[in-house]
PyMOL commands that place a pseudoatom at each C-alpha (Angstrom):
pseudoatom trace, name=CA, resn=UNK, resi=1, chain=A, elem=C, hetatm=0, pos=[0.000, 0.000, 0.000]
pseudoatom trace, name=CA, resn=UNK, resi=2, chain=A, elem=C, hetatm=0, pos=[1.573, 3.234, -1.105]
pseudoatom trace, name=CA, resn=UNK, resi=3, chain=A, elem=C, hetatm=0, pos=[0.745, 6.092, 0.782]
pseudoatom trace, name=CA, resn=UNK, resi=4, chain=A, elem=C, hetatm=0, pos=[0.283, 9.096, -1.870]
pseudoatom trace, name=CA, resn=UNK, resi=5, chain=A, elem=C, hetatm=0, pos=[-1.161, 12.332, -2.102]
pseudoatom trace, name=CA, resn=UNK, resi=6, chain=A, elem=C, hetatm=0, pos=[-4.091, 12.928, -3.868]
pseudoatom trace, name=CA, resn=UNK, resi=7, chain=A, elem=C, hetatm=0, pos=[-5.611, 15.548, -5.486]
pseudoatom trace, name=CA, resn=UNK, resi=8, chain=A, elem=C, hetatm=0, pos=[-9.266, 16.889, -3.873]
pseudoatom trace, name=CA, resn=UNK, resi=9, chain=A, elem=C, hetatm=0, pos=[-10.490, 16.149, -7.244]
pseudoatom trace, name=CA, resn=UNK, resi=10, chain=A, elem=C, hetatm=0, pos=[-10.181, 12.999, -7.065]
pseudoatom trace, name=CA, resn=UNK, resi=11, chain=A, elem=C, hetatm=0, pos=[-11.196, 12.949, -3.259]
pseudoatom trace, name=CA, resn=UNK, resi=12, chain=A, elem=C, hetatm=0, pos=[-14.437, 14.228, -4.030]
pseudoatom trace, name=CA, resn=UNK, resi=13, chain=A, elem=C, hetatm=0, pos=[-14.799, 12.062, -7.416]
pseudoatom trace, name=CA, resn=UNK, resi=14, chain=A, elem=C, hetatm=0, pos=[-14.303, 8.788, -4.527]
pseudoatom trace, name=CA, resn=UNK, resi=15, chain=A, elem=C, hetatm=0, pos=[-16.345, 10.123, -2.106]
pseudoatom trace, name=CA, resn=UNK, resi=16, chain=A, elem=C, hetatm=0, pos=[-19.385, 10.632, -4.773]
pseudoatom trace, name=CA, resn=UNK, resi=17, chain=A, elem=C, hetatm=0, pos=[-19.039, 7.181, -6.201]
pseudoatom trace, name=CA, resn=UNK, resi=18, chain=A, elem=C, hetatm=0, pos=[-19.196, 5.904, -2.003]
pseudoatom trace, name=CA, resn=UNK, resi=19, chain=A, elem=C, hetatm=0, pos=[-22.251, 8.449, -1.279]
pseudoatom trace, name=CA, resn=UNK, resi=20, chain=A, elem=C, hetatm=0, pos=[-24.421, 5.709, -2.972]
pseudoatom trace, name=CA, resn=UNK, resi=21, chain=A, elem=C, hetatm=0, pos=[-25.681, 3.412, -0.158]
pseudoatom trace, name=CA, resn=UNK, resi=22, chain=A, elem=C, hetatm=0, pos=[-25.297, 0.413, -2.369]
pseudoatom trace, name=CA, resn=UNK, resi=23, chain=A, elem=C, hetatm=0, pos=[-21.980, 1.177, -4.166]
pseudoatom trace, name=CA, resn=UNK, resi=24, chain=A, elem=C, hetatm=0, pos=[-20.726, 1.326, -0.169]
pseudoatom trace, name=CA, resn=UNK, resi=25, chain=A, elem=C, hetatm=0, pos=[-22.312, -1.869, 0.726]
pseudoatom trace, name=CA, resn=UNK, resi=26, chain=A, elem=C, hetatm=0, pos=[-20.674, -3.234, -2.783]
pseudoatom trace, name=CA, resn=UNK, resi=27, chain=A, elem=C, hetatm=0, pos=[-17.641, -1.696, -1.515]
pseudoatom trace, name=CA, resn=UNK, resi=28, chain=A, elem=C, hetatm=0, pos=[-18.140, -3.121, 2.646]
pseudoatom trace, name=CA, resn=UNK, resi=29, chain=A, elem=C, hetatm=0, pos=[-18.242, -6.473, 1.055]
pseudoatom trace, name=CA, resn=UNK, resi=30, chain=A, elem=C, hetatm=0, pos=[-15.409, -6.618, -1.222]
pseudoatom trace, name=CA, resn=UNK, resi=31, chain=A, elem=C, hetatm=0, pos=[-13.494, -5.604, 1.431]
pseudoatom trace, name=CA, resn=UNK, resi=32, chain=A, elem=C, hetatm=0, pos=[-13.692, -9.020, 2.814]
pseudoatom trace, name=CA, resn=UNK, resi=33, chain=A, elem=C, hetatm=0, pos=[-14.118, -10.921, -0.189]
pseudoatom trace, name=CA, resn=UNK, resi=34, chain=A, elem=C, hetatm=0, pos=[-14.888, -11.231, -4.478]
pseudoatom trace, name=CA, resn=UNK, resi=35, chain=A, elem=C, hetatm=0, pos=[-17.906, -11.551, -5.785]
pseudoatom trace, name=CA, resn=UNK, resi=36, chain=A, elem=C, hetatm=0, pos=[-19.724, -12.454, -8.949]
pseudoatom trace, name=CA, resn=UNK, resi=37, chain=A, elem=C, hetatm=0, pos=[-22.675, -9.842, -9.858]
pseudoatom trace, name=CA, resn=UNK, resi=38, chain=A, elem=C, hetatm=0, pos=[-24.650, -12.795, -10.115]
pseudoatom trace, name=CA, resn=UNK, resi=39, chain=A, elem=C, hetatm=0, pos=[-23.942, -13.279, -5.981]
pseudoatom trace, name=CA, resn=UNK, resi=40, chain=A, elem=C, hetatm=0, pos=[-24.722, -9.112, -5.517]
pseudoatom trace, name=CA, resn=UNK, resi=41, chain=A, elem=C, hetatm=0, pos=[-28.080, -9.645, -7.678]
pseudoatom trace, name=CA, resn=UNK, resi=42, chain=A, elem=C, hetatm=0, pos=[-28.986, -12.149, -5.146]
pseudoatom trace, name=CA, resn=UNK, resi=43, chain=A, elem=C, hetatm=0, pos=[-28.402, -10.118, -1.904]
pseudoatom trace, name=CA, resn=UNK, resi=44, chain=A, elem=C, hetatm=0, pos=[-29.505, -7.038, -2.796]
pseudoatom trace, name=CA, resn=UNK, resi=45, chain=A, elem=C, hetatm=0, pos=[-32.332, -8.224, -4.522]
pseudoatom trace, name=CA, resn=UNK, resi=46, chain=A, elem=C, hetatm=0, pos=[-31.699, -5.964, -7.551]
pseudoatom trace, name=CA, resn=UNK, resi=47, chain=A, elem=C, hetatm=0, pos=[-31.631, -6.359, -11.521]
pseudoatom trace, name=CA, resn=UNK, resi=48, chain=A, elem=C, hetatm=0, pos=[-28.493, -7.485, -13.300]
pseudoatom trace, name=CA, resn=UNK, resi=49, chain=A, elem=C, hetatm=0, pos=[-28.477, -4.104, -15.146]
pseudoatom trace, name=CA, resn=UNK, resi=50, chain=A, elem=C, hetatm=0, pos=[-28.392, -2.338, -12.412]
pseudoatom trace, name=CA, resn=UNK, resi=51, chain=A, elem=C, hetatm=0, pos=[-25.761, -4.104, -10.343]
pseudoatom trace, name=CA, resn=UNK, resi=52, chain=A, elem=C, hetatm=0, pos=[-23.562, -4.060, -13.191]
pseudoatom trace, name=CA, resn=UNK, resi=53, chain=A, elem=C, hetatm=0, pos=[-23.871, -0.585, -13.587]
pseudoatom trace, name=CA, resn=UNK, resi=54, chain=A, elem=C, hetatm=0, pos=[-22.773, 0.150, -9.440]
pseudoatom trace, name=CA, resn=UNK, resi=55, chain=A, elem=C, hetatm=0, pos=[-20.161, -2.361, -10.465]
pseudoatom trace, name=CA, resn=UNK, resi=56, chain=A, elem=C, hetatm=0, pos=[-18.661, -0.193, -13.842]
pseudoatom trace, name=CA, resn=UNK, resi=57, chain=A, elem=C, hetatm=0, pos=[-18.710, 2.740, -12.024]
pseudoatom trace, name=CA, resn=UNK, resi=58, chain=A, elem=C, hetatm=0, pos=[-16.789, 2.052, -9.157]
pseudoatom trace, name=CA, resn=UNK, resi=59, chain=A, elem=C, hetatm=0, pos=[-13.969, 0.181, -11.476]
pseudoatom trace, name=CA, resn=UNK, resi=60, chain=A, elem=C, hetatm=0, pos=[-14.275, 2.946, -13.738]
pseudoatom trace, name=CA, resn=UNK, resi=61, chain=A, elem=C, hetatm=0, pos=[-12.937, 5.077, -10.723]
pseudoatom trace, name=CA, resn=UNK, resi=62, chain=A, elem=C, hetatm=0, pos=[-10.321, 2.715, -9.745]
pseudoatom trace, name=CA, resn=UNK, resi=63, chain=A, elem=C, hetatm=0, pos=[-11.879, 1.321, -6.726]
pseudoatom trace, name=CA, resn=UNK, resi=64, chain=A, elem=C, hetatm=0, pos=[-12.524, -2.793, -8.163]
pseudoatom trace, name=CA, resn=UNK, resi=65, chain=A, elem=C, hetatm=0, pos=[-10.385, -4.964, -9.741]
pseudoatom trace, name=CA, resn=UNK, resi=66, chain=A, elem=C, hetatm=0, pos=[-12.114, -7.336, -11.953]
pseudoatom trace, name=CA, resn=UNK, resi=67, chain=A, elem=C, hetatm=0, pos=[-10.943, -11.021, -12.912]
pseudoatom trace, name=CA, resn=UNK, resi=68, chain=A, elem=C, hetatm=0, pos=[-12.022, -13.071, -15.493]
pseudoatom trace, name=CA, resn=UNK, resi=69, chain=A, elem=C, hetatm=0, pos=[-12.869, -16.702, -14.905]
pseudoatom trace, name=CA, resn=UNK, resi=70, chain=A, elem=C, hetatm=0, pos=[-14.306, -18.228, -17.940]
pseudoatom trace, name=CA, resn=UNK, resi=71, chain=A, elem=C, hetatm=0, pos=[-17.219, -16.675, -19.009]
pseudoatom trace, name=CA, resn=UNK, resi=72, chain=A, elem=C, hetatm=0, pos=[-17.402, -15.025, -15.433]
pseudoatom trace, name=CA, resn=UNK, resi=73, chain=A, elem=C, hetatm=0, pos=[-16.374, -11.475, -13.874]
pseudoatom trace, name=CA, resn=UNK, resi=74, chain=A, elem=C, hetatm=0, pos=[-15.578, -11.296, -10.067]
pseudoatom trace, name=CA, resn=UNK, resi=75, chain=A, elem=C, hetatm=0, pos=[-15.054, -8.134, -8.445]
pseudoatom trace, name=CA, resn=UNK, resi=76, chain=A, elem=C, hetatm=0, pos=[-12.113, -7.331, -6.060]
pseudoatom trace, name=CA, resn=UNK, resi=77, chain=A, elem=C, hetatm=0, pos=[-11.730, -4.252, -3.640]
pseudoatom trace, name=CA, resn=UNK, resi=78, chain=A, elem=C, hetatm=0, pos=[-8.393, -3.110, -5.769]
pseudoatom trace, name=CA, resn=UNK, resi=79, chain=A, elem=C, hetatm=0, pos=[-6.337, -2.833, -2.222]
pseudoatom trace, name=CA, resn=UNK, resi=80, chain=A, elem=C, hetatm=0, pos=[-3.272, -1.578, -4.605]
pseudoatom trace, name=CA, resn=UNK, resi=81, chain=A, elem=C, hetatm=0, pos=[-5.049, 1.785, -5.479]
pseudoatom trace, name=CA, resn=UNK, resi=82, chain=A, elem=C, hetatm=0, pos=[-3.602, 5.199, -3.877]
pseudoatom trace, name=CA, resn=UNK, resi=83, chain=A, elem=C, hetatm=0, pos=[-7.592, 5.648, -2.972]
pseudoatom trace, name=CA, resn=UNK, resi=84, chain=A, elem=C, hetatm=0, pos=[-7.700, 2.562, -0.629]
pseudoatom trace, name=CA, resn=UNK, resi=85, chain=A, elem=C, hetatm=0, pos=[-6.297, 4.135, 2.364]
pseudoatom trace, name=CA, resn=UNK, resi=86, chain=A, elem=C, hetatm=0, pos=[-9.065, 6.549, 2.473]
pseudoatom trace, name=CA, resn=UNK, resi=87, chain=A, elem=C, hetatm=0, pos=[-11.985, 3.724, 1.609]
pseudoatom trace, name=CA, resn=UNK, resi=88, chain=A, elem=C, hetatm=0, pos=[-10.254, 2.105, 4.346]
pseudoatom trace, name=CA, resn=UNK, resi=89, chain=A, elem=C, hetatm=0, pos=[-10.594, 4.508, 6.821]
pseudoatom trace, name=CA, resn=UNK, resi=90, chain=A, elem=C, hetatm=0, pos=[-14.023, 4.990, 5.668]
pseudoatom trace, name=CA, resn=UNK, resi=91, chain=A, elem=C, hetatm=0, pos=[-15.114, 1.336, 6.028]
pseudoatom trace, name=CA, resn=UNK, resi=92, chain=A, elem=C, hetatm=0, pos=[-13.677, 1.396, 9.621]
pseudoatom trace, name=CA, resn=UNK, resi=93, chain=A, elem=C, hetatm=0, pos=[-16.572, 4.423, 10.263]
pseudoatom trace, name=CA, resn=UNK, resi=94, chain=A, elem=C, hetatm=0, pos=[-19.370, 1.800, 9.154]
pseudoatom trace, name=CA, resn=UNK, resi=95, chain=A, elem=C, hetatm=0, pos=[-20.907, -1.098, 10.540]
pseudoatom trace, name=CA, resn=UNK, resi=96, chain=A, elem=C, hetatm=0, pos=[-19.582, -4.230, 9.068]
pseudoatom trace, name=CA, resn=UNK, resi=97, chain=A, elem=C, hetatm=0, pos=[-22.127, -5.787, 6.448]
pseudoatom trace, name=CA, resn=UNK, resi=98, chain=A, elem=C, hetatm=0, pos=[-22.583, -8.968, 8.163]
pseudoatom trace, name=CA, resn=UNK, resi=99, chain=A, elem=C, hetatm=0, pos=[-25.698, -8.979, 7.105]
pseudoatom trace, name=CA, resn=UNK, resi=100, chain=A, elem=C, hetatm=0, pos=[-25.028, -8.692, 3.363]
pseudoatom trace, name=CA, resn=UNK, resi=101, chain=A, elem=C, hetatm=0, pos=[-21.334, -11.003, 3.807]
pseudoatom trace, name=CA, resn=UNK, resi=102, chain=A, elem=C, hetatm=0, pos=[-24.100, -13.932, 5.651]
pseudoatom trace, name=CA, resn=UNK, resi=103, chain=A, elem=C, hetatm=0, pos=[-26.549, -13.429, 2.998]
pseudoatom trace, name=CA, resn=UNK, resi=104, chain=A, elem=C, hetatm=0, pos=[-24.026, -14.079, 0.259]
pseudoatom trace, name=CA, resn=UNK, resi=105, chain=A, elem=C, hetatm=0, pos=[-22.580, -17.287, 1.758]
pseudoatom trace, name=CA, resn=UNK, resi=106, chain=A, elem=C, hetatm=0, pos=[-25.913, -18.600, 2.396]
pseudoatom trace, name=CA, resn=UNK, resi=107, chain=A, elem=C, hetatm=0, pos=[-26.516, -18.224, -1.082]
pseudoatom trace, name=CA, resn=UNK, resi=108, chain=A, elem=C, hetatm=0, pos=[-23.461, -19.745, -2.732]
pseudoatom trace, name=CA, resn=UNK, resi=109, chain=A, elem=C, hetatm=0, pos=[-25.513, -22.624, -4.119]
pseudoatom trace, name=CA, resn=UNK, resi=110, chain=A, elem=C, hetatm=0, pos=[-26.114, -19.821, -6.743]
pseudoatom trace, name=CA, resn=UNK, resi=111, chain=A, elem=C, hetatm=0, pos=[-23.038, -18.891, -7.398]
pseudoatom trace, name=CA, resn=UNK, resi=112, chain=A, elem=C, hetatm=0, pos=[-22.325, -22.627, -8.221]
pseudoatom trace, name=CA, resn=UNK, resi=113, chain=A, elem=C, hetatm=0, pos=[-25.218, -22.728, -10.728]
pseudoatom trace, name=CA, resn=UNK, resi=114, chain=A, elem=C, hetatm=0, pos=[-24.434, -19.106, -12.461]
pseudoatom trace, name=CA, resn=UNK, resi=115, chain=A, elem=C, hetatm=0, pos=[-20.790, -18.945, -11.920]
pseudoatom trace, name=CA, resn=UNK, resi=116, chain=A, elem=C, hetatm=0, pos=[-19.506, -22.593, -12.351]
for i in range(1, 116): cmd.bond("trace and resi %d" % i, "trace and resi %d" % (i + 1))
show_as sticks, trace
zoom trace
């Protein structure tokens, strides 16, 4: 983990992508593990569209790594980016989404059927 300046441009560009409460949840999770959308479409009981779209956005701004497996995409918390100290210290201001992290292993029957 480097620890770099950065500019309040891209402070503020962050902190806008993490002002969505799901993008933050997205972000809570991946803290602690990958995911498939197909396992975020499941616990946050949303379209595929629309995950997908929380998803670009936050690799877009340099926040997710992705990682191709097959035919599959799984999303990373990109730990490597000069932002991550900041999400960091972020995610240590929330409550941990145990909720959401329970939900998701409870439900990786599905992510053997859609990502296997």
């Amino acid at each position: 983990m480097i620890n770099t300046r950065i500019s309040i441009e891209d402070v503020s560009d962050v902190l806008k992508l993490l002002s969505d409460k799901t993008r933050l949840s997205i972000v809570a999770v991946l803290d602690h593990q990958e995911c498939c959308v197909c396992e975020f479409v499941e616990a946050f009981d949303m379209s595929q569209p629309s995950i997908s779209q929380h998803l670009r956005k936050l690799k877009v701004g340099g926040i997710l790594n992705e990682t191709k497996k097959g035919q599959w995409v799984y999303y990373s918390l990109n730990k490597e980016s000069a932002y991550y100290p900041m999400i960091h210290n972020i995610l240590k201001q929330i409550p941990v989404q145990t909720d959401l992290i329970e939900k998701l292993i409870k439900n990786s029957p599905v992510r053997q059927k859609c990502c296997e």
